[in-house]
C-alpha positions as a Python dict, from the first residue, in 0.01 Angstrom:
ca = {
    (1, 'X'): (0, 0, 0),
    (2, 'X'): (136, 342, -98),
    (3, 'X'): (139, 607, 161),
    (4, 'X'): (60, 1002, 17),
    (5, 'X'): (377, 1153, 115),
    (6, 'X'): (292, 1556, 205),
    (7, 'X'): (579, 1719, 331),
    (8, 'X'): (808, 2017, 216),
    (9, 'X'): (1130, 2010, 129),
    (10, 'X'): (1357, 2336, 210),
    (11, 'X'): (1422, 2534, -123),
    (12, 'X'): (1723, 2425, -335),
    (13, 'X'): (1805, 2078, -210),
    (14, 'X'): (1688, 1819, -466),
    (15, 'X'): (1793, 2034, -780),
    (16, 'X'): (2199, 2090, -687),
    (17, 'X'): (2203, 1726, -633),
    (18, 'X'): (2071, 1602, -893),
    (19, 'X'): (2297, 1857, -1118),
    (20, 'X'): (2563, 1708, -938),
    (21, 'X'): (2460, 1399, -1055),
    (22, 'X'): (2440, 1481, -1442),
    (23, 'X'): (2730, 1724, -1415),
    (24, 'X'): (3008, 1515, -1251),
    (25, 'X'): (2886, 1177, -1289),
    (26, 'X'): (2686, 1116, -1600),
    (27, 'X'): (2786, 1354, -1841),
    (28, 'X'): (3136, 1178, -1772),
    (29, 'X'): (3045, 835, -1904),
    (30, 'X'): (3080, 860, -2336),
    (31, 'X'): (2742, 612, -2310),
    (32, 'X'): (2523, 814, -2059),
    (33, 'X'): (2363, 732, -1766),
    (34, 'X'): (2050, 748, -1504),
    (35, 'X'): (1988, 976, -1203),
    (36, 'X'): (1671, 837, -988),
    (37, 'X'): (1510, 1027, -729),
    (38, 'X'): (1308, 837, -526),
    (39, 'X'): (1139, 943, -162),
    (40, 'X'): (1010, 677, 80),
    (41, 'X'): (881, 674, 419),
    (42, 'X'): (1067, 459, 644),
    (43, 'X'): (1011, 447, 973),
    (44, 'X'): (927, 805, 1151),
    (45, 'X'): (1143, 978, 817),
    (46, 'X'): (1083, 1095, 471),
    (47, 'X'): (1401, 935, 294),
    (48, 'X'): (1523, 1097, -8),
    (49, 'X'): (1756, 957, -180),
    (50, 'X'): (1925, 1055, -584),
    (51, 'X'): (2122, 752, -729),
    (52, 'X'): (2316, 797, -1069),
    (53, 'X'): (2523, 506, -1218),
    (54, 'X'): (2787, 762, -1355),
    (55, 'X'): (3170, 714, -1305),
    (56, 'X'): (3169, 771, -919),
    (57, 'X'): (3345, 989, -661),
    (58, 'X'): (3695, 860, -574),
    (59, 'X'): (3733, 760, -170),
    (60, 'X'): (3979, 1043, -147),
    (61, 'X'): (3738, 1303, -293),
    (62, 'X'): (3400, 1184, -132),
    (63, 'X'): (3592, 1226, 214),
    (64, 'X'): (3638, 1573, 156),
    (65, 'X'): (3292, 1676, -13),
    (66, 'X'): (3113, 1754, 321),
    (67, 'X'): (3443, 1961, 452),
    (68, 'X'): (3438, 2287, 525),
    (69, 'X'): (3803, 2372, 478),
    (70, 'X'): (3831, 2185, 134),
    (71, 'X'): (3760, 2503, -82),
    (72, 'X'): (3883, 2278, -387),
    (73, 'X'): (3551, 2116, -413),
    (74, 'X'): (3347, 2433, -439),
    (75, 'X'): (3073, 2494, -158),
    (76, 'X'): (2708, 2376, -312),
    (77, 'X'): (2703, 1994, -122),
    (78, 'X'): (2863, 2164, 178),
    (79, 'X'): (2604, 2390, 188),
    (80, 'X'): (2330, 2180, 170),
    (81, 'X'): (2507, 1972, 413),
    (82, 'X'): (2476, 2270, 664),
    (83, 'X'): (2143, 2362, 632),
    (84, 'X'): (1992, 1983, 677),
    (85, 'X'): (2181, 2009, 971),
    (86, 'X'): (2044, 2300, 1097),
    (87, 'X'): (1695, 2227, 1010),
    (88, 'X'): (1716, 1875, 1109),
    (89, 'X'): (1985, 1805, 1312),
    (90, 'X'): (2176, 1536, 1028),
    (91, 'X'): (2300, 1574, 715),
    (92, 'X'): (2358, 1424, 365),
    (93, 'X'): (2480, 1064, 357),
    (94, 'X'): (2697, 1023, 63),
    (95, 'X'): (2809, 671, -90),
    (96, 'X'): (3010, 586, -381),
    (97, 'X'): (3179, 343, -587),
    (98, 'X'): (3244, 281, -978),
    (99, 'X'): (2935, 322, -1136),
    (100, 'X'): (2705, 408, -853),
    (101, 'X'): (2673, 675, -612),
    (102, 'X'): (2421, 764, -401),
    (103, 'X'): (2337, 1063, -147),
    (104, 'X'): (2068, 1034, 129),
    (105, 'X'): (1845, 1305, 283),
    (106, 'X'): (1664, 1157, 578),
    (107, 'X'): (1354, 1464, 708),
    (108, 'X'): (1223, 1357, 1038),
    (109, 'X'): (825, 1362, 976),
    (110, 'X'): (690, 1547, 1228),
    (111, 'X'): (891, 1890, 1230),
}
């Protein structure tokens, strides 16, 4: 059974992930790819989460994404990072390996 899922999510968080996605993952692969959003309710959350089977993010690189003081990697997931935090008290979740990547948003659902 499918559960209407009504919440709101904070302005500017799904699209600069999933350009992410296309931008450094996809467009990176000569034969294309797929991003997937999909939101479920698990539990008391709203889980978010945008998969892409592009190239991947490097161990080395996807421990610095969420830093700060890494202004090599430019600021937009750090950001976003941040303000999850601050609304919700975690941030993104961000896994990767060749050919798959995905990052998490978990949104408690009562706020």
């Amino acid at each position: 059974m499918e559960i209407p899922l009504d919440i709101q999510i904070p302005v500017l968080i799904l699209q600069p992930l999933v350009e992410n996605a296309v931008k450094h993952s996809i467009s990176k692969k000569t034969t294309g790819g797929t991003v997937t959003v999909r939101m479920t309710h698990k539990e008391e959350n709203i889980c978010i989460e945008i998969e892409d089977d592009g190239v991947g993010i490097s161990s080395e690189k996807l421990a610095k994404l969420l830093n700060e003081s890494d202004t090599e990697q430019g600021v937009g997931l750090f950001n976003i990072h941040s303000r999850l935090i601050k609304l919700y008290g975690r941030g993104l979740e961000i896994s990767s390996k060749a050919g798959h990547t995905c990052v998490k948003i978990s949104i408690p659902e009562m706020i």
